[in-house]
Biopython code that builds the backbone (N, CA, C, O; Angstrom):
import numpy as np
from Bio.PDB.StructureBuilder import StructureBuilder

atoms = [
    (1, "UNK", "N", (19.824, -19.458, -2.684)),
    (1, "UNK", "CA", (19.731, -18.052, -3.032)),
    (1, "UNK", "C", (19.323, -17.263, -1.794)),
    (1, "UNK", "O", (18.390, -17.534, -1.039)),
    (2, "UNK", "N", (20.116, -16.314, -1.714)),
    (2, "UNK", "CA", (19.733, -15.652, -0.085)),
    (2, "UNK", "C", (18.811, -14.091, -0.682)),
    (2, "UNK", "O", (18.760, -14.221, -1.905)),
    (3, "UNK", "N", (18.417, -13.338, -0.458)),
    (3, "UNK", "CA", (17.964, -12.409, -0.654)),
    (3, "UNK", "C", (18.913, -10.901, -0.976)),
    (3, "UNK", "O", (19.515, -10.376, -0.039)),
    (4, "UNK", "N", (18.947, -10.475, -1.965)),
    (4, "UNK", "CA", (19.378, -8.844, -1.677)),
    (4, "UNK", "C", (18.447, -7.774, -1.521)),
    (4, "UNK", "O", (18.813, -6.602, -1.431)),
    (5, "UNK", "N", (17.354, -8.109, -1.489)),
    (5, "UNK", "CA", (16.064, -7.110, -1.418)),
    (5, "UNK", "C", (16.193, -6.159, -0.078)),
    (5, "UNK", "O", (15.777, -6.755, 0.915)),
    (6, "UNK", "N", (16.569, -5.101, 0.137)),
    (6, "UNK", "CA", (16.467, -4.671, 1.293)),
    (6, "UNK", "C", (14.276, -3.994, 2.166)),
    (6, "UNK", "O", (13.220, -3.385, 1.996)),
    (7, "UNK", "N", (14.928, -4.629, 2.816)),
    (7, "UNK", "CA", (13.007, -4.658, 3.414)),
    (7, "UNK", "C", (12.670, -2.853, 3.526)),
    (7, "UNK", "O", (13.381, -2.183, 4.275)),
    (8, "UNK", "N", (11.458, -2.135, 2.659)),
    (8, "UNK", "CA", (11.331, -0.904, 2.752)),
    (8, "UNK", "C", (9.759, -0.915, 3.103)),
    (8, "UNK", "O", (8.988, -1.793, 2.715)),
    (9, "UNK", "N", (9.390, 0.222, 3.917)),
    (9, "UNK", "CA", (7.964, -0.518, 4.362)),
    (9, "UNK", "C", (6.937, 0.393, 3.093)),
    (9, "UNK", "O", (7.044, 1.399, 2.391)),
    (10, "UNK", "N", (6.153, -0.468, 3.300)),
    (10, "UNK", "CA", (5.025, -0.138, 1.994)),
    (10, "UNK", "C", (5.525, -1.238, 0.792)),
    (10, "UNK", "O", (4.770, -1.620, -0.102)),
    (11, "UNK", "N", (6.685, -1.596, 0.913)),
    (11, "UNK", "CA", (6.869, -2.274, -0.571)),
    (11, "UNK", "C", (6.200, -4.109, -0.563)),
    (11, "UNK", "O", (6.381, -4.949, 0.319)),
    (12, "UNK", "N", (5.791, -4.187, -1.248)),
    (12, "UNK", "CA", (5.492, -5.741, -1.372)),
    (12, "UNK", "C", (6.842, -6.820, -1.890)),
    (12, "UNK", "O", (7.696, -6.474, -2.707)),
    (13, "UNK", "N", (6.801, -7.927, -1.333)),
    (13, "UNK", "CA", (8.092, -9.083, -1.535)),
    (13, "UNK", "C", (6.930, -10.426, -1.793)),
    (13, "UNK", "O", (5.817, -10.649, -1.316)),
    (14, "UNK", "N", (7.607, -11.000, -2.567)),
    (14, "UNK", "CA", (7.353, -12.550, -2.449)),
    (14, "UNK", "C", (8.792, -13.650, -1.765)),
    (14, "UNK", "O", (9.945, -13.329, -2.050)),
    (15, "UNK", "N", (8.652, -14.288, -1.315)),
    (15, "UNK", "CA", (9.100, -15.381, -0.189)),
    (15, "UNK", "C", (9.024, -16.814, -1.744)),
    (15, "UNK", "O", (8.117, -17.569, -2.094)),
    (16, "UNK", "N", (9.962, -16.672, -2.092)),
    (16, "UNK", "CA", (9.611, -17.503, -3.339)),
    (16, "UNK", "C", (10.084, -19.236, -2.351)),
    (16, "UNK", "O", (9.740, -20.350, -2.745)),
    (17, "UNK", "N", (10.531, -19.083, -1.661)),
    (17, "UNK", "CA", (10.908, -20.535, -1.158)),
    (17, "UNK", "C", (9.687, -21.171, -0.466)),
    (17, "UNK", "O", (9.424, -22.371, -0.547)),
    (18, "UNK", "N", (8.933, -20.228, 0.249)),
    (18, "UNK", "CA", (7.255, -20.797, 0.589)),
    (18, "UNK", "C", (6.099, -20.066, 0.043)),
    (18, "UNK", "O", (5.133, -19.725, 0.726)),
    (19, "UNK", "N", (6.252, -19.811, -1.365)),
    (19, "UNK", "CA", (5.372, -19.028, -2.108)),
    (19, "UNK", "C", (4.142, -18.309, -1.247)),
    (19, "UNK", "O", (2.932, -18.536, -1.206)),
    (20, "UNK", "N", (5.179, -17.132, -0.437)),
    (20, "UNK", "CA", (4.454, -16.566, 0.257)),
    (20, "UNK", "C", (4.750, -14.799, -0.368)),
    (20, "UNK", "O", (5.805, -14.238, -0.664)),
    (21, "UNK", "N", (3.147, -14.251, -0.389)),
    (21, "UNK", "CA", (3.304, -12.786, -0.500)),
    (21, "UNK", "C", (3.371, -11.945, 0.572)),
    (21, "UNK", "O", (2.907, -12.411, 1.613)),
    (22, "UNK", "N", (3.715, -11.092, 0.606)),
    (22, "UNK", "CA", (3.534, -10.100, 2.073)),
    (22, "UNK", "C", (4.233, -8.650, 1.288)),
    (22, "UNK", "O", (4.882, -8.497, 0.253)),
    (23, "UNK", "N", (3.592, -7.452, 2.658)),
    (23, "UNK", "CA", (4.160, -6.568, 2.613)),
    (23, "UNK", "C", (4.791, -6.026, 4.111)),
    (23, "UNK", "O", (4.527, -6.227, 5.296)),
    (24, "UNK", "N", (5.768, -5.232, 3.353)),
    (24, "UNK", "CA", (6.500, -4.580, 5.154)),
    (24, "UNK", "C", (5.661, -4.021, 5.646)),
    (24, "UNK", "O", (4.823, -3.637, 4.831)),
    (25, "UNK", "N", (5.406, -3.700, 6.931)),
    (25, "UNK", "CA", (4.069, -2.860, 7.491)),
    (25, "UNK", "C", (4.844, -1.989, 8.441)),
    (25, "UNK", "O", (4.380, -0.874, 8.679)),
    (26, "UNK", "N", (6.105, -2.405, 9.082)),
    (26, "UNK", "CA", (7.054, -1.611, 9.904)),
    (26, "UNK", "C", (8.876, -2.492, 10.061)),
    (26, "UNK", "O", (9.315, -3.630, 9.892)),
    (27, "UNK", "N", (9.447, -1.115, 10.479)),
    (27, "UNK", "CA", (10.742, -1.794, 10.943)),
    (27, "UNK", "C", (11.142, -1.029, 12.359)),
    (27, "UNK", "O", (11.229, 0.140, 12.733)),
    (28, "UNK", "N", (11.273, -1.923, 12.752)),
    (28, "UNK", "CA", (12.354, -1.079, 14.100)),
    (28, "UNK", "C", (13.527, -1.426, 14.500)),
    (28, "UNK", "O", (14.154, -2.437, 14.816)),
    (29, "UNK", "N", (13.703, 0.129, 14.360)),
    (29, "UNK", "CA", (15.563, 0.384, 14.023)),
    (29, "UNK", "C", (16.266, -0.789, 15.260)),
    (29, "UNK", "O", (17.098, -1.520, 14.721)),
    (30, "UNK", "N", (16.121, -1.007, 16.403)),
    (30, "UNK", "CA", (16.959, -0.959, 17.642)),
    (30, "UNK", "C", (17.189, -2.497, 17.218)),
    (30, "UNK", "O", (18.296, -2.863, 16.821)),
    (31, "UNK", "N", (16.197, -3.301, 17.310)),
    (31, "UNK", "CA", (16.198, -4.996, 17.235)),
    (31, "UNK", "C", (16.246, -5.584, 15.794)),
    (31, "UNK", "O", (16.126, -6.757, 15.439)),
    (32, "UNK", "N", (16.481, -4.311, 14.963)),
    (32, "UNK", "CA", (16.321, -5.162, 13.532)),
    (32, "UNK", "C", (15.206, -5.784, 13.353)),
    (32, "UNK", "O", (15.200, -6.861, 12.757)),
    (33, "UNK", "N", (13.777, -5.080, 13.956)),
    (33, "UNK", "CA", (12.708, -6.331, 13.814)),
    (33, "UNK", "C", (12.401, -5.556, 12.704)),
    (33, "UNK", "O", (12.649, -4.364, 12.522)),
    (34, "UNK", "N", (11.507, -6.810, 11.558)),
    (34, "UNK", "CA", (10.702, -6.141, 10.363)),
    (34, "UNK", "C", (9.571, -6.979, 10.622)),
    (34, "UNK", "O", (9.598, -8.180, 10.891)),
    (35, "UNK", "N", (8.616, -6.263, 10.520)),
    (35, "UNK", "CA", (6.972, -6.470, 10.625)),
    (35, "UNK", "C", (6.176, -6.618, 9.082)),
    (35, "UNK", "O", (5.835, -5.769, 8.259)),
    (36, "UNK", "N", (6.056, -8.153, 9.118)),
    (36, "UNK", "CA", (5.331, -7.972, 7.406)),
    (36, "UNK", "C", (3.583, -8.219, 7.411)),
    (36, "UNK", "O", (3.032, -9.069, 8.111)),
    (37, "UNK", "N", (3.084, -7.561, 6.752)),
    (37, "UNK", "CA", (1.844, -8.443, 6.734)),
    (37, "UNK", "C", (1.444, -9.463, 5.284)),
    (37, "UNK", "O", (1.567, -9.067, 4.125)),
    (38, "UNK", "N", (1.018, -10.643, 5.638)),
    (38, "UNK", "CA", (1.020, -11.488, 4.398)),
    (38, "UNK", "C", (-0.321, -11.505, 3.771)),
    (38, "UNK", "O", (-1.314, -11.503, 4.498)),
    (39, "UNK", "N", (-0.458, -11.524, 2.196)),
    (39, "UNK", "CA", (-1.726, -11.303, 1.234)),
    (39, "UNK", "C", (-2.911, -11.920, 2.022)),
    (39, "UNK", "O", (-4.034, -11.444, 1.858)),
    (40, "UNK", "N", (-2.682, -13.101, 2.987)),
    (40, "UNK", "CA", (-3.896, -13.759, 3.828)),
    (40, "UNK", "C", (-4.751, -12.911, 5.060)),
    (40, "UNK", "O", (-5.926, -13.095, 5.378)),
    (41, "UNK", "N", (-3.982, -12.127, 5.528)),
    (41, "UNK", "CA", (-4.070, -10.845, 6.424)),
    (41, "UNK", "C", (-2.832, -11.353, 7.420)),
    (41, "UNK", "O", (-2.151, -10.568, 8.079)),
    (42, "UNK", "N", (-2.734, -12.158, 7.419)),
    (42, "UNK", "CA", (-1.733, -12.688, 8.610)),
    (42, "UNK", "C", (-0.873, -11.893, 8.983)),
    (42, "UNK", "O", (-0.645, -11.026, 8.139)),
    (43, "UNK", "N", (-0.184, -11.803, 10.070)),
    (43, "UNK", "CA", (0.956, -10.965, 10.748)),
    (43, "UNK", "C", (1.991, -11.783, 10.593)),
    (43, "UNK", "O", (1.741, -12.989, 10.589)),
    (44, "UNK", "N", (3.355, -11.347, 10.434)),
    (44, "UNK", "CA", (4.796, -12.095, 10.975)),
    (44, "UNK", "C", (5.649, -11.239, 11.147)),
    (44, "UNK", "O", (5.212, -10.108, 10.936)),
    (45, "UNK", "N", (6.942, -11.293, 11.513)),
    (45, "UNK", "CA", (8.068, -10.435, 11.987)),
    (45, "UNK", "C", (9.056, -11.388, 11.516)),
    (45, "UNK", "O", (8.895, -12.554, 11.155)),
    (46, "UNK", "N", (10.410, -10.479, 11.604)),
    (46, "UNK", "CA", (11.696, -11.475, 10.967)),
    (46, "UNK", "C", (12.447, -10.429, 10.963)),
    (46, "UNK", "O", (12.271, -9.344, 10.410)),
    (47, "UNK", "N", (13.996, -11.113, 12.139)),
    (47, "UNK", "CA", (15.325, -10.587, 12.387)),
    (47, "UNK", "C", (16.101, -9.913, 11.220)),
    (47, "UNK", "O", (15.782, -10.598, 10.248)),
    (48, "UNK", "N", (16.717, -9.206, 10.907)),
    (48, "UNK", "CA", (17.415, -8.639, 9.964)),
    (48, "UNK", "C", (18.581, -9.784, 9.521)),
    (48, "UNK", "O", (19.394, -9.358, 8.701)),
    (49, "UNK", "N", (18.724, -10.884, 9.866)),
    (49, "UNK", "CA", (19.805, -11.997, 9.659)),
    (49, "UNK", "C", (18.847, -12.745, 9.215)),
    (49, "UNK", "O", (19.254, -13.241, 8.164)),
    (50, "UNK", "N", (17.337, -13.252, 9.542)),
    (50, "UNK", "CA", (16.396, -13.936, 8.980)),
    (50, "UNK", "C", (16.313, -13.636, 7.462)),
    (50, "UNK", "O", (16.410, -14.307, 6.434)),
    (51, "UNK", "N", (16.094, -12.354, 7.764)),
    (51, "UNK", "CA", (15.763, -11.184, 6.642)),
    (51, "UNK", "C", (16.414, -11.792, 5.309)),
    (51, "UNK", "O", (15.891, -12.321, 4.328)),
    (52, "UNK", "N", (17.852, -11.502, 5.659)),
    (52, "UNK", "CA", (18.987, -11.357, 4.465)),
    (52, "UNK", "C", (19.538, -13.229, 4.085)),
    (52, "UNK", "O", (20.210, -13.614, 3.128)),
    (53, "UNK", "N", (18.911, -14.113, 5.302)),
    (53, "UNK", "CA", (19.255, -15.368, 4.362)),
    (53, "UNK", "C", (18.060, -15.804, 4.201)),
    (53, "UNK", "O", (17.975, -17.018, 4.384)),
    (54, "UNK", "N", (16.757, -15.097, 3.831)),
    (54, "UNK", "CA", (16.012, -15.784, 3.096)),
    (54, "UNK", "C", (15.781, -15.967, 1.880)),
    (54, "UNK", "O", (16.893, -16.009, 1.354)),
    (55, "UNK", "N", (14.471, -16.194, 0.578)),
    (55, "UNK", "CA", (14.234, -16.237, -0.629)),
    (55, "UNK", "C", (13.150, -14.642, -0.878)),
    (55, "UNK", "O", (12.156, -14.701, -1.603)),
    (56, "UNK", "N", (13.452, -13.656, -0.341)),
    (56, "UNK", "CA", (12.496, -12.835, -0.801)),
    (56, "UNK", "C", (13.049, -11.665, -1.872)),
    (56, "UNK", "O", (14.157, -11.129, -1.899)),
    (57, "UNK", "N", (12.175, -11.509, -2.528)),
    (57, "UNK", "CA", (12.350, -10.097, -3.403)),
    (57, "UNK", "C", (11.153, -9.747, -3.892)),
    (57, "UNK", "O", (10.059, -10.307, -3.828)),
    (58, "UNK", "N", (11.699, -8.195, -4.662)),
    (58, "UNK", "CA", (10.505, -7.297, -4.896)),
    (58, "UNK", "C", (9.599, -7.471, -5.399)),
    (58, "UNK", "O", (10.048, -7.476, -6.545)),
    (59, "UNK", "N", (8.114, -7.712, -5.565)),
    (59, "UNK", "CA", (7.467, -7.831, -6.342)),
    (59, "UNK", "C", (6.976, -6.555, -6.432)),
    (59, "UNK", "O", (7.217, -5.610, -5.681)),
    (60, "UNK", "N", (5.727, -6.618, -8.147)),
    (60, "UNK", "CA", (4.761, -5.471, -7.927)),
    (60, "UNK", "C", (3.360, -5.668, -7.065)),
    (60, "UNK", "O", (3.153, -6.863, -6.857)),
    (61, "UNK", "N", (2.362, -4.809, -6.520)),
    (61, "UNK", "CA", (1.669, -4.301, -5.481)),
    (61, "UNK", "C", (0.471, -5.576, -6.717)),
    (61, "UNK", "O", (0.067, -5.378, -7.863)),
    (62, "UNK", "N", (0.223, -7.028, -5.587)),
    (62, "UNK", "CA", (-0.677, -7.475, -5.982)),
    (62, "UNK", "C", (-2.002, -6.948, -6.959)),
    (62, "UNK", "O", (-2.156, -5.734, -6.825)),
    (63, "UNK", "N", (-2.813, -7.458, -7.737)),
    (63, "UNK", "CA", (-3.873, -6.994, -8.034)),
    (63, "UNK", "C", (-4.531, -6.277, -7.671)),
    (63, "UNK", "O", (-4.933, -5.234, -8.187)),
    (64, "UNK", "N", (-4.879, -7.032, -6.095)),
    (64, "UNK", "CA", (-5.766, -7.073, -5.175)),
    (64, "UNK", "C", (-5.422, -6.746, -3.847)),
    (64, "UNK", "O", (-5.999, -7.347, -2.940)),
    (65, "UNK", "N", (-4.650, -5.966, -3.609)),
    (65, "UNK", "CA", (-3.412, -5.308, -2.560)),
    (65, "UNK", "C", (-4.499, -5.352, -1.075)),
    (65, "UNK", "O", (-4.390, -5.826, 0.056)),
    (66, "UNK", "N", (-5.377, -4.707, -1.697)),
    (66, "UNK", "CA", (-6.011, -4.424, -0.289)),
    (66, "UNK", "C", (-6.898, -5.590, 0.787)),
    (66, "UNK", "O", (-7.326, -5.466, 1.934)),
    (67, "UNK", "N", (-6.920, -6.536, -0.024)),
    (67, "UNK", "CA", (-7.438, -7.955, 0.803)),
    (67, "UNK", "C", (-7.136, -8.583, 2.224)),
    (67, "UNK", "O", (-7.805, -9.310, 2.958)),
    (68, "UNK", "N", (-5.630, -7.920, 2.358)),
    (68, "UNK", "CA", (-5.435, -8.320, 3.665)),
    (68, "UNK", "C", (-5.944, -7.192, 4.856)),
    (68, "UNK", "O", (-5.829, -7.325, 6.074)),
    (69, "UNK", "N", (-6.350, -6.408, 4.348)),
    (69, "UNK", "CA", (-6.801, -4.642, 5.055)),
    (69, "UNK", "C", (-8.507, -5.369, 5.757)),
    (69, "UNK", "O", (-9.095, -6.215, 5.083)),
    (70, "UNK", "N", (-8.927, -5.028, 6.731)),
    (70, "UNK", "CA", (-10.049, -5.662, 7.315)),
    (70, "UNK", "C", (-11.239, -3.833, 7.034)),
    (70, "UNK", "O", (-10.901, -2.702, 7.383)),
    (71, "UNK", "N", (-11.864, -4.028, 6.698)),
    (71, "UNK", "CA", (-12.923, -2.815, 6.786)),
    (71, "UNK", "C", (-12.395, -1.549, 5.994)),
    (71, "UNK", "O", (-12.601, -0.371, 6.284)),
    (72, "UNK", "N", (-11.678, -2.047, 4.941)),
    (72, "UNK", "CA", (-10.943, -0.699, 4.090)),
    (72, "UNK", "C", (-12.559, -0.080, 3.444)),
    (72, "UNK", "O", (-13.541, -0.700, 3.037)),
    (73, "UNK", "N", (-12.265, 1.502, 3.587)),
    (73, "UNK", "CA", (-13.258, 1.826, 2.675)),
    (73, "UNK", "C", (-12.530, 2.286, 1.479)),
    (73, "UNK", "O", (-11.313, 2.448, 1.574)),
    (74, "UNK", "N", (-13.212, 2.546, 0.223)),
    (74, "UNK", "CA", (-12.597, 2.344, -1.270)),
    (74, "UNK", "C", (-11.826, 3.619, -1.380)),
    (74, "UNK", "O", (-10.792, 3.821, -2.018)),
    (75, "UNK", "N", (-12.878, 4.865, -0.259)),
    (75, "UNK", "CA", (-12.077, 6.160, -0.589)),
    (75, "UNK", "C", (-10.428, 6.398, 0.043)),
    (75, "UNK", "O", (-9.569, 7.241, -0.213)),
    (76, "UNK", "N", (-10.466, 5.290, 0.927)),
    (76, "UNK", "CA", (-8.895, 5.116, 1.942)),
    (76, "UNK", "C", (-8.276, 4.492, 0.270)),
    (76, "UNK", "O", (-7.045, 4.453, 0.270)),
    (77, "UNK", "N", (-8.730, 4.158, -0.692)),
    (77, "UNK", "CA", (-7.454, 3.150, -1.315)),
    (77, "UNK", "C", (-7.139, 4.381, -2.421)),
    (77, "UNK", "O", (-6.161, 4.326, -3.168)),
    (78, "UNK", "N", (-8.281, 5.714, -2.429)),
    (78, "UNK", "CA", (-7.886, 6.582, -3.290)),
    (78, "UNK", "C", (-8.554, 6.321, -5.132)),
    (78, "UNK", "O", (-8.098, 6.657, -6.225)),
    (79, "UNK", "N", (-9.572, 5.712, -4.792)),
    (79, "UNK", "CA", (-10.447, 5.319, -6.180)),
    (79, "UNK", "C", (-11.458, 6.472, -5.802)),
    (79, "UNK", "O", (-11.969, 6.659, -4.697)),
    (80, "UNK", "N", (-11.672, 7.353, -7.190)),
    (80, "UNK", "CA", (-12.898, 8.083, -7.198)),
    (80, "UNK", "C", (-13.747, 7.642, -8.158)),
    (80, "UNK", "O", (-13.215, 7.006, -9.068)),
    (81, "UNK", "N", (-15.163, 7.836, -8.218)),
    (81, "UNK", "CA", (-16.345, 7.155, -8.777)),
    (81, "UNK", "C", (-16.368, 8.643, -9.871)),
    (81, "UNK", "O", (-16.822, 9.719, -9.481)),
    (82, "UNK", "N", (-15.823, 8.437, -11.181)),
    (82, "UNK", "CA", (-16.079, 9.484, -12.219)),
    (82, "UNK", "C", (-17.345, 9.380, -12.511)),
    (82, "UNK", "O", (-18.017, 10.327, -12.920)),
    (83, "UNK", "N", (-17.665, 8.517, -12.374)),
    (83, "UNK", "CA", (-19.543, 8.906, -13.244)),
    (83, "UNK", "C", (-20.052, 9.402, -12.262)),
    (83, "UNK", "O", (-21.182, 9.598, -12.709)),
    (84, "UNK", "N", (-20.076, 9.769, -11.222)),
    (84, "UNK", "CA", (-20.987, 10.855, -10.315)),
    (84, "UNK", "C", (-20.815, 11.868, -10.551)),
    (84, "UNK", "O", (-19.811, 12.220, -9.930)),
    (85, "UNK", "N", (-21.256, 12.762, -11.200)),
    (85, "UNK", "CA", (-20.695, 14.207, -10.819)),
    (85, "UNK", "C", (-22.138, 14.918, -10.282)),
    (85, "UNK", "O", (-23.208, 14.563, -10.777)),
    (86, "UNK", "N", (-22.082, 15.772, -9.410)),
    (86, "UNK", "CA", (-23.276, 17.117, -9.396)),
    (86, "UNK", "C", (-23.134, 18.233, -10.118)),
    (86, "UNK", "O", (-22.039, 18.681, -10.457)),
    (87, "UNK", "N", (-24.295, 18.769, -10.407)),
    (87, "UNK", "CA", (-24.178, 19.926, -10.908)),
    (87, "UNK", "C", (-24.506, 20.979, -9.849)),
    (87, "UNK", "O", (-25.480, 20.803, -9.117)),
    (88, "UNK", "N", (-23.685, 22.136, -9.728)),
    (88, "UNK", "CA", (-24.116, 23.164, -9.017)),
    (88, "UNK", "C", (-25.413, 24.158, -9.685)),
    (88, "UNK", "O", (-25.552, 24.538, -10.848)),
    (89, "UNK", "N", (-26.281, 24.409, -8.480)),
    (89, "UNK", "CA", (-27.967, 24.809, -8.684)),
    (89, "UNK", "C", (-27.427, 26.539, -9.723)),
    (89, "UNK", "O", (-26.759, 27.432, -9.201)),
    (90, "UNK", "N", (-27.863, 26.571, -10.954)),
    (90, "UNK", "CA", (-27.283, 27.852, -11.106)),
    (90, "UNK", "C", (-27.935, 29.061, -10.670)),
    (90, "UNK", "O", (-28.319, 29.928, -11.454)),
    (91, "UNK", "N", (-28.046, 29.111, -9.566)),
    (91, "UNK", "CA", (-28.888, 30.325, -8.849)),
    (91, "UNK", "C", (-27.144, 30.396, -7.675)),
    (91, "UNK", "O", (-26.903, 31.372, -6.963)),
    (92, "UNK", "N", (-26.334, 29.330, -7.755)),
    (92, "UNK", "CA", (-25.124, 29.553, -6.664)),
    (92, "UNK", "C", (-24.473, 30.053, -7.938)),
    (92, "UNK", "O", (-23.274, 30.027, -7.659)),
    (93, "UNK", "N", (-24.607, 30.539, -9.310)),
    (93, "UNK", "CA", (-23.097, 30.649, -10.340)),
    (93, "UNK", "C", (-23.454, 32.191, -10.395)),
    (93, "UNK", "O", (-24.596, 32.652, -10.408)),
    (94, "UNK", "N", (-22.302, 32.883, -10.423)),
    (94, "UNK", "CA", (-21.958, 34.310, -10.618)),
    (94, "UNK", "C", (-20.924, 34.261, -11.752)),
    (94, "UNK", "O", (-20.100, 33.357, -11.886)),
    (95, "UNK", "N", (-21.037, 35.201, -12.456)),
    (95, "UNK", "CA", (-20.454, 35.171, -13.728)),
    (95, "UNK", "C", (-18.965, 35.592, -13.459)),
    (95, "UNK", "O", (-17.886, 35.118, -13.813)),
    (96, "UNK", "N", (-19.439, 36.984, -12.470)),
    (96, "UNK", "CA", (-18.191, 37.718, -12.249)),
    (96, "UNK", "C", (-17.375, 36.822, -11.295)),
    (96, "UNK", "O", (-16.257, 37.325, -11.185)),
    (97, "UNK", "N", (-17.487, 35.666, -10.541)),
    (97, "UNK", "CA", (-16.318, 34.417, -10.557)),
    (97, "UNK", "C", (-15.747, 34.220, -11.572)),
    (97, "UNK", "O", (-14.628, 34.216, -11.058)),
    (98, "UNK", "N", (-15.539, 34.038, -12.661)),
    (98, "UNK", "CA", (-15.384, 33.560, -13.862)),
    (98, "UNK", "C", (-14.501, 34.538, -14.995)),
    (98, "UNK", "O", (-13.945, 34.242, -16.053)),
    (99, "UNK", "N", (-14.652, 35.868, -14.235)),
    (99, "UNK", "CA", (-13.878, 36.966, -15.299)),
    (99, "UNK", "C", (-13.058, 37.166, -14.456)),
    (99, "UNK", "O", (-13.156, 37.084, -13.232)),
    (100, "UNK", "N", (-11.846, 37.557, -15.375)),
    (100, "UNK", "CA", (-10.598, 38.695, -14.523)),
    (100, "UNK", "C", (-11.218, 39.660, -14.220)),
    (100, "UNK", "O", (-12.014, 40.186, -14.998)),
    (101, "UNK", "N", (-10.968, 40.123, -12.945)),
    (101, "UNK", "CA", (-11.004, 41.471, -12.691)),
    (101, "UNK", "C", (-9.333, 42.473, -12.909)),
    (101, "UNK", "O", (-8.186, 42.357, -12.477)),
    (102, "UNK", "N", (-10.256, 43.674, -14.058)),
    (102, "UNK", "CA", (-8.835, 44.338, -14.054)),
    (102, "UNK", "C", (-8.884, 45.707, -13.151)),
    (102, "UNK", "O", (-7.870, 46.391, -13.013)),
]
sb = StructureBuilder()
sb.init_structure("model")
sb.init_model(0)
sb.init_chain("A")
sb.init_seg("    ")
for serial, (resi, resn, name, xyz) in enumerate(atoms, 1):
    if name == "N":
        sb.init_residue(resn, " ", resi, " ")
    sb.init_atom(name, np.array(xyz, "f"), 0.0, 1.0, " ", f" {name:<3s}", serial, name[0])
structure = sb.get_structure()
């Protein structure tokens, strides 16, 4: 089975012939190189002829996507903490914020 998955970066693939996960991280146009990074953090690259006779296709975005990322902070992955909220001191609230003015 050769692959029809075309490599898009951001998307995640599994490598089902060496039950390997990875995602594209770059391509460059000139050499056909594609740059993947694998769920371990590991780096690899692979020819656009590599590419198309291997075992890969699309998967969905691991569980745990961000494991191979070294020093991610939570707000880079776009998670907000709902149970925090502040309240503003009401000596900052003006009412007339709050009405149309006609």
């Amino acid at each position: 089975m050769t692959t029809i998955a075309d490599p898009v970066i951001g998307r995640w693939y599994k490598d089902f012939e060496n039950n390997l996960t990875f995602k594209v991280v770059a391509i460059e146009g000139n050499d056909e190189s594609i740059a993947v990074q694998y769920a371990n953090g590991d780096l690899g690259e692979y020819d656009g002829e590599a590419w198309y006779n291997s075992t890969f296709d699309y998967i969905e975005d691991p569980e745990d996507w961000s494991a191979p990322f070294d020093e991610i902070e939570l707000d880079d992955l776009g998670y907000s903490d709902t149970d925090r909220h502040t309240r503003a001191d009401s000596e900052d609230l003006d009412i007339s914020d709050f009405l149309d003015d006609e």
